[in-house]
C-alpha positions in Angstrom: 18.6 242.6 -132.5 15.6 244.6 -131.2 12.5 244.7 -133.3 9.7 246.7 -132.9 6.4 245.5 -134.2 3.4 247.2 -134.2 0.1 245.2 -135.1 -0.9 241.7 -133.0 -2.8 240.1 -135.6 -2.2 236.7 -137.2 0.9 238.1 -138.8 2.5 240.3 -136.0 1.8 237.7 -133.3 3.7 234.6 -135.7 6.5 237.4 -136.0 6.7 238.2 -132.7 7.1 234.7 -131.4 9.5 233.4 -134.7 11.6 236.3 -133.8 11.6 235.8 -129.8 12.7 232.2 -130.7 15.6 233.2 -132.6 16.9 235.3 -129.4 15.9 238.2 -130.5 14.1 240.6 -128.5 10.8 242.3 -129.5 8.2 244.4 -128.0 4.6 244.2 -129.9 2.1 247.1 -130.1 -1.2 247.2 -130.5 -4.5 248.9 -129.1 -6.4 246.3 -128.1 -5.1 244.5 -125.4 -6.8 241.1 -126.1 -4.7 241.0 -129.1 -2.1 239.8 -127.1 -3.5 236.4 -126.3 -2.5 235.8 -129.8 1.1 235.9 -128.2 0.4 232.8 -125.7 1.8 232.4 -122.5 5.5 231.7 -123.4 6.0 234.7 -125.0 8.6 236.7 -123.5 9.0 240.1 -125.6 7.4 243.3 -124.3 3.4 244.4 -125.3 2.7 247.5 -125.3 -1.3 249.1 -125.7 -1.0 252.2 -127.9 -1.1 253.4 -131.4 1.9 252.6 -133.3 2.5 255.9 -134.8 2.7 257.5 -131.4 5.8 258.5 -130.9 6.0 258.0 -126.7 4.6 254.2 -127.5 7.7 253.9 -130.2 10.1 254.9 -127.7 8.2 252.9 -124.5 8.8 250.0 -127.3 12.5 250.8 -127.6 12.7 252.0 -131.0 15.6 254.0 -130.1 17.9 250.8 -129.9 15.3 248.9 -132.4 17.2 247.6 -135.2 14.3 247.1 -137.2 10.7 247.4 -137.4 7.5 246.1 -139.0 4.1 247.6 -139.6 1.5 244.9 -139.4 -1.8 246.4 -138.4 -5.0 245.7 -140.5 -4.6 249.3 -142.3 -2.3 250.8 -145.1 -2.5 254.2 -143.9 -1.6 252.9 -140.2 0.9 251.0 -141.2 2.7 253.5 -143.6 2.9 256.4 -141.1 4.1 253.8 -139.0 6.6 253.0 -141.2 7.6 256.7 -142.1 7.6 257.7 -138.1 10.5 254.9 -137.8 12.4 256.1 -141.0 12.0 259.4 -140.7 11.8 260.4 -137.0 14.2 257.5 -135.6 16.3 256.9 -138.2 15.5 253.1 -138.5 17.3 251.6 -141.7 15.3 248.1 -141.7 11.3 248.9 -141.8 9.0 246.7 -143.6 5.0 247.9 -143.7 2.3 245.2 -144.8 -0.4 246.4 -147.5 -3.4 245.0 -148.5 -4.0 247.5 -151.6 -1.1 246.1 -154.4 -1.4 249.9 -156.2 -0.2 251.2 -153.3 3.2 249.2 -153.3 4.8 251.5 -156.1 4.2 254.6 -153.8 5.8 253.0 -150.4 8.7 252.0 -152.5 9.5 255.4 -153.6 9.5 256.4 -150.0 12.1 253.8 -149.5 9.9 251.5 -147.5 9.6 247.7 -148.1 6.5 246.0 -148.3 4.6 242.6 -148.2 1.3 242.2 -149.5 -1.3 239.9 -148.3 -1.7 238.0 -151.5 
């Protein structure tokens, strides 16, 4: 399966390589392109320097043939219109976003989106 993720961090970066591992291909976006040492050198997906909601940096990813994605930048709001850009634009059925605020979890739900929280 393709996955697109968007967001290098601690979290994206241990997704990204887990995923790779399990033969699955992935490109990783993020804007700052020294996030990607996070990836090390084995890493054999596709990173991309954008912002995730950006429609040309979702399709540059391959979230046309993506068979899921996950939002895991450092911000709620980037990483729900993330998350509704994949449902809602591409049609993506499998789209998890990370939040850091709990309240917000109710409201992403009702959108349909899955979340993880940081606690």
């Amino acid at each position: 399966m393709h996955v697109v993720i968007v967001g290098c961090g601690r979290v994206g970066s241990t997704l990204a390589r887990e995923l790779t591992g399990q033969g699955h291909t992935v490109a990783i976006v993020d804007r700052k392109p020294e996030a990607f040492s996070r990836l090390g050198e084995s890493f054999n997906g596709t990173k991309i320097v954008g912002i995730g909601f950006d429609r040309d940096v979702l399709i540059e990813a391959g979230i046309e043939k993506a068979g899921a994605l996950a939002a895991v930048t450092n911000g709620d709001n980037s990483n729900i219109l993330v998350a509704r850009v994949a449902r809602e634009e591409f049609a993506i059925e499998r789209v998890v976003a990370r939040i850091y605020d709990p309240k917000r979890a109710e409201i992403y739900e009702r959108l349909g989106i899955a979340t993880v929280a940081t606690v």
